[in-house]
C-alpha positions as CSV (number, residue, x, y, z in Angstrom):
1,X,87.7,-69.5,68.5
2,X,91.1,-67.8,67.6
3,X,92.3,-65.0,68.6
4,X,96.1,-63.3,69.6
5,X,98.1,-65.3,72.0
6,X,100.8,-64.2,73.8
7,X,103.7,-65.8,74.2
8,X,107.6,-65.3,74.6
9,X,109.0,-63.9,77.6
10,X,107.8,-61.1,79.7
11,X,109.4,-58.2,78.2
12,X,109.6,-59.5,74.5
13,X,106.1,-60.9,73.7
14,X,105.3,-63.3,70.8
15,X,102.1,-62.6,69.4
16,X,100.8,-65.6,67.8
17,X,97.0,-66.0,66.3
18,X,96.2,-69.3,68.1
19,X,93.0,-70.4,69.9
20,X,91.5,-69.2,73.0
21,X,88.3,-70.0,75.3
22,X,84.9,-69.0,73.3
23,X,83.1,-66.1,74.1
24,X,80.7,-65.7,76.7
25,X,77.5,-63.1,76.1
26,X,76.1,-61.7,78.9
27,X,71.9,-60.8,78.8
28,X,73.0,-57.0,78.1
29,X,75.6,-57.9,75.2
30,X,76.5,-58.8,71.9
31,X,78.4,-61.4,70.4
32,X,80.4,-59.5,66.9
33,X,82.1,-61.7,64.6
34,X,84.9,-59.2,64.2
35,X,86.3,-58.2,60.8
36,X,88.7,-55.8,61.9
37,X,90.6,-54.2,65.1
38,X,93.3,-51.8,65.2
39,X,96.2,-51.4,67.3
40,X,96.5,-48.9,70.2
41,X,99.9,-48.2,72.3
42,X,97.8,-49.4,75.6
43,X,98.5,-52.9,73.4
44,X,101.8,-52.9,73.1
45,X,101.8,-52.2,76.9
46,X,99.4,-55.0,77.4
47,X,102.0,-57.5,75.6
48,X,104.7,-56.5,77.6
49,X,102.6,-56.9,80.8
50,X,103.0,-53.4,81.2
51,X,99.0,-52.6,81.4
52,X,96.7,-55.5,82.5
53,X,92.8,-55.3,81.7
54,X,90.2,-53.8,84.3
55,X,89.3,-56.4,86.5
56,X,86.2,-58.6,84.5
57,X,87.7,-57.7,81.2
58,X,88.4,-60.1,78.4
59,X,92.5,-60.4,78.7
60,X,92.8,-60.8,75.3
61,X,94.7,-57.7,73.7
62,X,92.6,-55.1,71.7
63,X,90.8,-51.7,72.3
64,X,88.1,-51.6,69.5
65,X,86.1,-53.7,66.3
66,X,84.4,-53.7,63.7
67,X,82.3,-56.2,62.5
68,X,78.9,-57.7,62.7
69,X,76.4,-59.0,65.7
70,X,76.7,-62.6,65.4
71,X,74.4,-63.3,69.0
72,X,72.1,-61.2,71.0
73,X,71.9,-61.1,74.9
74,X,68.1,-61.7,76.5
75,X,68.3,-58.3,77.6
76,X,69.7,-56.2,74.4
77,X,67.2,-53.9,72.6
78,X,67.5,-51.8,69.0
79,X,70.1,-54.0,67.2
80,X,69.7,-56.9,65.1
81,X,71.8,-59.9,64.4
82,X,73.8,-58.9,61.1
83,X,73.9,-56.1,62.1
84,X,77.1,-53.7,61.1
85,X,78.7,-52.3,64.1
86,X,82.2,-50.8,66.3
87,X,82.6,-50.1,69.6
88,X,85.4,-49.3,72.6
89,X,86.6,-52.7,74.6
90,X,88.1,-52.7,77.8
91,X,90.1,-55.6,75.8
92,X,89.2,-58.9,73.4
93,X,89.4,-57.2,70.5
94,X,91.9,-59.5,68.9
95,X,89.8,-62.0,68.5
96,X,87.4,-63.8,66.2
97,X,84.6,-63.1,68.4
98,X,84.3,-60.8,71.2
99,X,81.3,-59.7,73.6
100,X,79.7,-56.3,73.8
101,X,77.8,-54.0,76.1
102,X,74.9,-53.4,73.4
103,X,75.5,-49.6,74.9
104,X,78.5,-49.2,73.4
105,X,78.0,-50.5,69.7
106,X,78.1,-47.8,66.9
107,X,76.4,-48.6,63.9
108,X,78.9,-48.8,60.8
109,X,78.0,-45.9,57.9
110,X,77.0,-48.0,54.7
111,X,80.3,-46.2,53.0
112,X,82.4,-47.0,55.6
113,X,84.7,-50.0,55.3
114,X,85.3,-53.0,58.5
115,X,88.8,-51.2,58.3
116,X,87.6,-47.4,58.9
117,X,85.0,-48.0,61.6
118,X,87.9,-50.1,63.6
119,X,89.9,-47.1,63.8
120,X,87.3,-44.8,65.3
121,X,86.2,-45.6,68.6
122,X,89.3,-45.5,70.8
123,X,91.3,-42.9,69.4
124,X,88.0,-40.4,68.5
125,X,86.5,-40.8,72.0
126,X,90.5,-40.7,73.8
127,X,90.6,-37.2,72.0
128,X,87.0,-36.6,72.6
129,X,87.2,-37.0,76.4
130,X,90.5,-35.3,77.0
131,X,89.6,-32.1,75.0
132,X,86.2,-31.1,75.9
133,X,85.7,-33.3,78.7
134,X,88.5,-32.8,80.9
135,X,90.4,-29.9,78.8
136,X,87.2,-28.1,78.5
137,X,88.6,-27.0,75.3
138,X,86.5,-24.0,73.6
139,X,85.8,-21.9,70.6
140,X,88.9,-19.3,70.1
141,X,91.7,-22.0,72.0
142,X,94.3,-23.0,71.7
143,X,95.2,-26.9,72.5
144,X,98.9,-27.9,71.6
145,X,98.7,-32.1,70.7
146,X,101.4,-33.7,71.0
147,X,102.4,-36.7,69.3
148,X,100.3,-35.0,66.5
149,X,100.4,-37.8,63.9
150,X,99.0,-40.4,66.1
151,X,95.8,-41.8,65.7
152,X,94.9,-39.5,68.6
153,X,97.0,-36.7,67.5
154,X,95.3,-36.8,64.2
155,X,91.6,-37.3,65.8
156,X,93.0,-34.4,67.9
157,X,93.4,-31.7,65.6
158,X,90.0,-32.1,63.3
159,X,88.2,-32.1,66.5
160,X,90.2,-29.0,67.9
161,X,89.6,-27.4,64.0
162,X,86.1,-28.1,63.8
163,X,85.3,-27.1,67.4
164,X,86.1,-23.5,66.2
165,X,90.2,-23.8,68.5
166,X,93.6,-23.9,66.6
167,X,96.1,-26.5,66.9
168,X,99.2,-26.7,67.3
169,X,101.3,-29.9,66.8
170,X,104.6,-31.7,68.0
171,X,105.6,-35.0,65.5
172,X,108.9,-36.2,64.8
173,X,109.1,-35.8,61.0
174,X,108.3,-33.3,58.3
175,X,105.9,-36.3,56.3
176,X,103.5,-36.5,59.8
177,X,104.0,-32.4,60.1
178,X,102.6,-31.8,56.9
179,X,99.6,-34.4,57.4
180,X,99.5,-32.5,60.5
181,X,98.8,-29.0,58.8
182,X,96.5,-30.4,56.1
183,X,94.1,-31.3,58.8
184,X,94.1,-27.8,60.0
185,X,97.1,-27.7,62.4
186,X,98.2,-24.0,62.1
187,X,101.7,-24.3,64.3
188,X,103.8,-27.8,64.0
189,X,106.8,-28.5,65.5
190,X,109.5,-31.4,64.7
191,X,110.3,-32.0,68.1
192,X,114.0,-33.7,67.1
193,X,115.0,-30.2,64.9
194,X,113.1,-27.6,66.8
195,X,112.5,-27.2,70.7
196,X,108.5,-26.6,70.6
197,X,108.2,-24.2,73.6
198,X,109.5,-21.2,72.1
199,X,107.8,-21.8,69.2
200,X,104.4,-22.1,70.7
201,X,105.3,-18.8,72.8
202,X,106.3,-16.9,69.4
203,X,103.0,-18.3,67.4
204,X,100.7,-16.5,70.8
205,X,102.7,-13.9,71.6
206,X,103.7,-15.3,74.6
207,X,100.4,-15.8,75.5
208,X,100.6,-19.5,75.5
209,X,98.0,-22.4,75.1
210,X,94.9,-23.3,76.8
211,X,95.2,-26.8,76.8
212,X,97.8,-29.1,76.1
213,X,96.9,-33.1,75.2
214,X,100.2,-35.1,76.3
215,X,100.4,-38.6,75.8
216,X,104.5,-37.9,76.5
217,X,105.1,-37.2,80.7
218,X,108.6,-36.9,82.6
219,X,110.2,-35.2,79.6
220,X,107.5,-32.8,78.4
221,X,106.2,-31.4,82.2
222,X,107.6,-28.1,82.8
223,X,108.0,-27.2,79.2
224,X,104.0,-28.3,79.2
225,X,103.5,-25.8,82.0
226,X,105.6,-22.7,81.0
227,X,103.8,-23.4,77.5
228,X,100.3,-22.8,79.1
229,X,98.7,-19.3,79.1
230,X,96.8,-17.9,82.7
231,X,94.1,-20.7,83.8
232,X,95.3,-23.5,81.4
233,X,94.8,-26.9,81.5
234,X,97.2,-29.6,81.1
235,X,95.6,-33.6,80.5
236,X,98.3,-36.2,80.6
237,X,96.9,-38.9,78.8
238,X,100.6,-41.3,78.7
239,X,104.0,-41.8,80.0
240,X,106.5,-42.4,76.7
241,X,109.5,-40.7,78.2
242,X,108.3,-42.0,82.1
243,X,106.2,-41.3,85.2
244,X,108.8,-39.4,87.5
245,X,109.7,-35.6,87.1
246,X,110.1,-32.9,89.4
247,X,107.4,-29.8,89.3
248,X,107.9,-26.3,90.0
249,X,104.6,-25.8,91.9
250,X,105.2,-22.4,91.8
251,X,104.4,-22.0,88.5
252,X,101.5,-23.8,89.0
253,X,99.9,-21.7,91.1
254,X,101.1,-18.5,89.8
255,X,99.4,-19.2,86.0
256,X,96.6,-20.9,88.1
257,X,96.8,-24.0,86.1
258,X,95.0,-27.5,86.4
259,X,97.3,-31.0,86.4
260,X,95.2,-33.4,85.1
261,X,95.8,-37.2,84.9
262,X,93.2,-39.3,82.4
263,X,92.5,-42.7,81.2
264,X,89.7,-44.3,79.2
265,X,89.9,-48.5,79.7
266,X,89.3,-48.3,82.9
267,X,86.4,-46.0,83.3
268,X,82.8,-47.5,84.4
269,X,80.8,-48.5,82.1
270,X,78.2,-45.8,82.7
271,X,81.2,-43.2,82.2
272,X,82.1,-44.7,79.0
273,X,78.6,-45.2,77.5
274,X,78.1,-41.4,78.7
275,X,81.4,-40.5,76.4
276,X,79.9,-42.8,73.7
277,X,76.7,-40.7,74.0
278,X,78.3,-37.3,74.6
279,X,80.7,-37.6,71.3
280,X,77.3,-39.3,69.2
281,X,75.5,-36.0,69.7
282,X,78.6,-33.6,68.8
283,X,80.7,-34.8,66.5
284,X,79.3,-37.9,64.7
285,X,77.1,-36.3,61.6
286,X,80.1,-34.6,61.2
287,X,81.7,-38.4,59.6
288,X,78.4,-38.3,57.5
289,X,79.8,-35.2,55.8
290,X,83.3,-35.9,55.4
291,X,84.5,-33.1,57.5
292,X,85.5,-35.7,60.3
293,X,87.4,-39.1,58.9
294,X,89.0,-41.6,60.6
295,X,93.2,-41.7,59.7
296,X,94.5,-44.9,58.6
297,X,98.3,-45.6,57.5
298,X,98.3,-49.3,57.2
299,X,96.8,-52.2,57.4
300,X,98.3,-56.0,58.4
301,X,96.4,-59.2,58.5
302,X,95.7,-60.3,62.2
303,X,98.0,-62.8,62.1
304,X,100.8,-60.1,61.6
305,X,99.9,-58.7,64.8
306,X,103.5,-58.9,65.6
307,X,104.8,-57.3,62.8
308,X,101.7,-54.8,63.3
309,X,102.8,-53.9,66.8
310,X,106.5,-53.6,65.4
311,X,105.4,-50.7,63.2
312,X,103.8,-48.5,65.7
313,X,106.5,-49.4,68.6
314,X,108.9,-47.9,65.6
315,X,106.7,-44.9,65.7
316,X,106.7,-45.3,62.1
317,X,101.9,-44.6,61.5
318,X,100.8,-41.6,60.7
319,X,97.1,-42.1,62.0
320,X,95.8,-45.8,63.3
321,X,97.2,-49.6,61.8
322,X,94.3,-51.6,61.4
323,X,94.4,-55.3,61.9
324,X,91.9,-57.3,59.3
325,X,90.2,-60.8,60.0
């Protein structure tokens, strides 16, 4: 089969669309003939070899696909070959075919296009996890997202909105700002104009957030911290500027707050299909109805992964790039 190979040196990857060893399918998978993945910055990391799969995973870069079952495992029950589905990878997602915990597959809405149902799974279930899962995020919240017009970030808000919490934002321009607000962000910063703490302590009344989603780390902690309200809940979900900072623990136990660190690849299975499950039963009739929709700024043939990866390492997407076979 063919699928994105990476080449060049360590540091400065080549992504070329080349072949690779077939796919194995194990008796609890599926084979999908993919149509479409999209690009995560876990991938760009993974080019770099900066973030190597979980041990057993395919090492082929990609998060998610779309596409259809091409090949059933001996042990799989409820889908069909030719069937229309998506679903989280640990990785293989670049690729013409890629194998599948039957578990994890979604089953494509008939309005939905190959391109739309690969930019759900790992951004909606990454904001999924983090807000209600480990920010415990209620009704009457307040979560500040940054990174706000990421394909997180922009998962982030509608779930934050619908969920009955506000949102408050941090982007980098006033065009991902204003997609920001008109999916219901009420406060949003430009975090190269504008230092977001005060801001976020003017818009509560110095109350502060609940829960902050950070995908940022060295540079953001202990504005992060002083920008939490009594009992709040921080969930670091990357390191952009770096792992290493200094914390006043202090403040930490004074406003009685939680550190959390999360991930999503490298969960077990059972966790994930749990998440899968959890976010089915919550949020998914909500796509049905058009309140919830997936984000997408671009798209580039998979054979422009390269160019694709360029794009989001330029921070340039406002919602997910979508790679189409």
């Amino acid at each position: 089969m063919k699928a994105i190979v990476v080449r060049g040196e360590k540091g400065r990857p080549e992504l070329v669309w080349g072949e690779a060893a077939d796919v194995a399918c194990g008796p609890e998978e599926v084979v999908v003939a993919v149509r479409a993945t999209a690009v995560n910055r876990a991938d760009l990391l993974q080019a770099r070899g900066l973030y190597p799969p979980p041990p057993g995973a395919s090492d082929i870069i990609g998060l998610e696909v779309a596409g259809e079952i091409a090949a059933l495992g001996e042990g799989v029950v409820g889908w069909e070959v030719g069937d229309r589905v998506c679903a989280l990878l640990p990785g293989g997602g670049y690729a013409e075919l890629t194998a599948v915990p039957y578990q994890m597959l979604v089953k494509i809405p008939d309005n939905w296009s190959f391109a739309q149902a690969a930019a759900f799974p790992e951004v909606w279930y990454t904001a999924y996890l983090n807000l209600f899962g480990e920010g415990q995020l209620k009704a009457g919240e307040v979560a500040l997202i940054h990174a706000g017009g990421s394909g997180v970030g922009t998962a982030a808000v509608q779930l934050a909105v619908l969920a009955g919490a506000q949102a408050f934002v941090t982007a980098g321009t006033e065009e991902k700002l204003r997609a920001c607000r008109e999916l219901g962000a009420t406060l949003a910063v430009n975090y190269k104009t504008a230092d977001f703490l005060p801001a976020v302590l003017a818009a509560t009344n110095n109350r502060g957030v609940d829960v902050v989603l950070d995908p940022v780390g060295a540079d953001y902690l202990m504005k992060n911290l002083r920008a939490l309200a009594m009992n709040g809940r921080l969930v670091s979900i990357g390191l952009m500027s770096g792992g290493q900072t200094e914390i006043n623990l202090g403040l930490l136990l004074g406003k009685r707050l939680r550190l959390i660190g999360s991930t999503l690849r490298n969960r077990p299975l059972a966790e994930k299909v749990a998440i899968r499950n959890g976010f089915e039963q919550r949020f998914w009739p909500f796509f049905a109805s058009g309140q919830l929709q997936p984000i997408i700024d671009t798209t580039f043939p998979i054979s422009q992964a390269q160019a694709a990866h360029e794009y989001v390492a330029a921070d340039k997407n406002i919602g997910k790039v979508v790679l189409l076979l």
